[in-house]
N, C-alpha and C positions, 0 to 999 in steps of 0.2 A: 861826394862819392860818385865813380862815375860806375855805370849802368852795371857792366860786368863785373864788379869788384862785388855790387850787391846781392847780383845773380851770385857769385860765390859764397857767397856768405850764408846765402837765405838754403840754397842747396847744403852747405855744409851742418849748418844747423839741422835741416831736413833729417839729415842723415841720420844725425845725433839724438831727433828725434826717436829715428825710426830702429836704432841700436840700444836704448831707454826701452821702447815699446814692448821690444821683441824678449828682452831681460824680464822686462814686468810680467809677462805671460808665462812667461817662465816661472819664475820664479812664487806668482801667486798659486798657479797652478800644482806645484810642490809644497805651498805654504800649509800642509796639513797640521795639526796637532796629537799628539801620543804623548800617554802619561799612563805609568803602572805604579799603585797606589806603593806605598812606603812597605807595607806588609806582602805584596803580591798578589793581593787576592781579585784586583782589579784591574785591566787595564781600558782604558777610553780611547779611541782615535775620532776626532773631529776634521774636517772639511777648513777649508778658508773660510767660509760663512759660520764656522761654528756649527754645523748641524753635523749630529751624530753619523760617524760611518762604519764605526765598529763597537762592540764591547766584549769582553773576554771575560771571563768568571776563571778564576784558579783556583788549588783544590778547596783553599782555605776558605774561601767565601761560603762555603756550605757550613761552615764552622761559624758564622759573624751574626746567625740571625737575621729575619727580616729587617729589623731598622736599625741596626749595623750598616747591613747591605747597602740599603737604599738610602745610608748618609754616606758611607764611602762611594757608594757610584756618584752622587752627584759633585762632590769634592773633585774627584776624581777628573768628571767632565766638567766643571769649571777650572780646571788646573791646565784640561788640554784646548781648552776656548781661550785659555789666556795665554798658551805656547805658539796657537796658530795665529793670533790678532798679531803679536809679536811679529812674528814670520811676514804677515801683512802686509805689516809698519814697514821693514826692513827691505822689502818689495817695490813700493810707494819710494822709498827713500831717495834712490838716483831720479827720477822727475823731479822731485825740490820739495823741500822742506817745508816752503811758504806759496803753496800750491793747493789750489781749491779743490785740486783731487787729494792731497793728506788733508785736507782739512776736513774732508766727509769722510776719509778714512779713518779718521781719527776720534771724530763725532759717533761714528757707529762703532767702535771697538766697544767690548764689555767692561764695565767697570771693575779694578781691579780689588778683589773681596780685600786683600792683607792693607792695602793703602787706606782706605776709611774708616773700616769697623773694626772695632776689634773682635775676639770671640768669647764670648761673657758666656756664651750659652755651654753648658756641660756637655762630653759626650754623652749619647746616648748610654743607657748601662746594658750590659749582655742581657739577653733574654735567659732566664735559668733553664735550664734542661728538662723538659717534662718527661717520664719514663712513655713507654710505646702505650698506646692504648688497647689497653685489652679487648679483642674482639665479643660485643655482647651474644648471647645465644640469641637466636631467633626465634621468636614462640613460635608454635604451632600454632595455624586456627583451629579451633574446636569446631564441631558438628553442633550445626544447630540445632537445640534442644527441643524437642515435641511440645506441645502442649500435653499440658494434667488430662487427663480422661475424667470427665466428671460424673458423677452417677448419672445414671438417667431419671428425669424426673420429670412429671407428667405435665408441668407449667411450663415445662423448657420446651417442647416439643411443638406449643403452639405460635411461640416465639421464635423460637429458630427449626424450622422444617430441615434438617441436613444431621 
C-alpha cells in the first residue's frame, strides 16, 4: 500500500470517527427517559445515567395512598431507567456492537425487572379511608390550688415559725 493511499484511508476513517462521535453526543445527550404510569397519576423523567430529573403527581395520586404512591413511583421510575438505558444502547450502537465502549455500556445498564423475576408479590391493598379527625378540645389549666389552712396549734408553732 503506498504512503498516500493510507494517509487516505486513516483520514477517512478519522472522519467517520469523528461523524460517530459527534452523533453519540447527541444523541446520549437527548437519551432521557419519561414514563406516565398506566392510570396517570404518575409521571417520572430520568437522565442518561438514570438519575431522577423530574416527577409529576397528577390529581389521582392524592387518591392512591401512601404505599400505592410509593410503589407506582418507583415502577414508574424503573420503567423510565429502562427507556433511557435503551436510548443509551441505541446511541453506543453506530461505534460497534463489539466495542469495549458497548460492552461497559451494557455492563452498567439496569437489569431488566420483566426479563428475570416474575411478580409473585401482591399489589399493595388501598389504605381504607379513615373519616377527618376530630379536633380534641383543649383543656384549660387550672389555678393552682392553695394549701388547707390548718388550725393553729401550739406544737406547730415551735416547728414551723411562719
Amino acid at each position: 500500500m503506498d504512503p498516500r493511499q493510507w494517509l487516505d484511508d486513516y483520514e477517512a476513517r478519522l472522519g467517520d470517527l469523528k461523524q460517530k462521535s459527534d452523533a453519540l453526543q447527541e444523541n446520549f445527550a437527548a437519551a432521557n427517559g419519561r414514563v406516565t404510569s398506566q392510570d396517570g397519576a404518575v409521571t417520572v423523567t430520568v437522565g442518561p445515567n438514570g438519575g431522577l430529573l423530574g416527577l409529576e403527581l397528577g390529581h389521582r395520586a392524592c387518591d392512591l395512598g401512601p404505599a400505592r404512591l410509593t410503589a407506582l413511583i418507583l415502577t414508574t421510575a424503573r420503567a423510565a431507567q429502562q427507556q433511557a438505558a435503551r436510548k443509551v444502547m441505541e446511541a453506543f450502537e453506530p461505534m460497534g456492537l463489539d466495542t469495549e465502549a458497548m460492552r461497559m455500556v451494557m455492563d452498567s445498564m439496569p437489569a431488566d425487572p420483566d426479563a428475570d423475576e416474575t411478580d409473585d408479590e401482591p399489589e399493595p391493598e388501598p389504605e381504607p379511608e379513615r373519616p377527618p379527625a376530630r379536633p380534641q378540645p383543649v383543656a384549660q389549666p387550672r389555678p393552682a390550688a392553695r394549701p388547707a389552712r390548718r388550725a393553729d396549734d401550739e406544737d406547730d408553732d415551735d416547728n414551723q415559725p411562719w
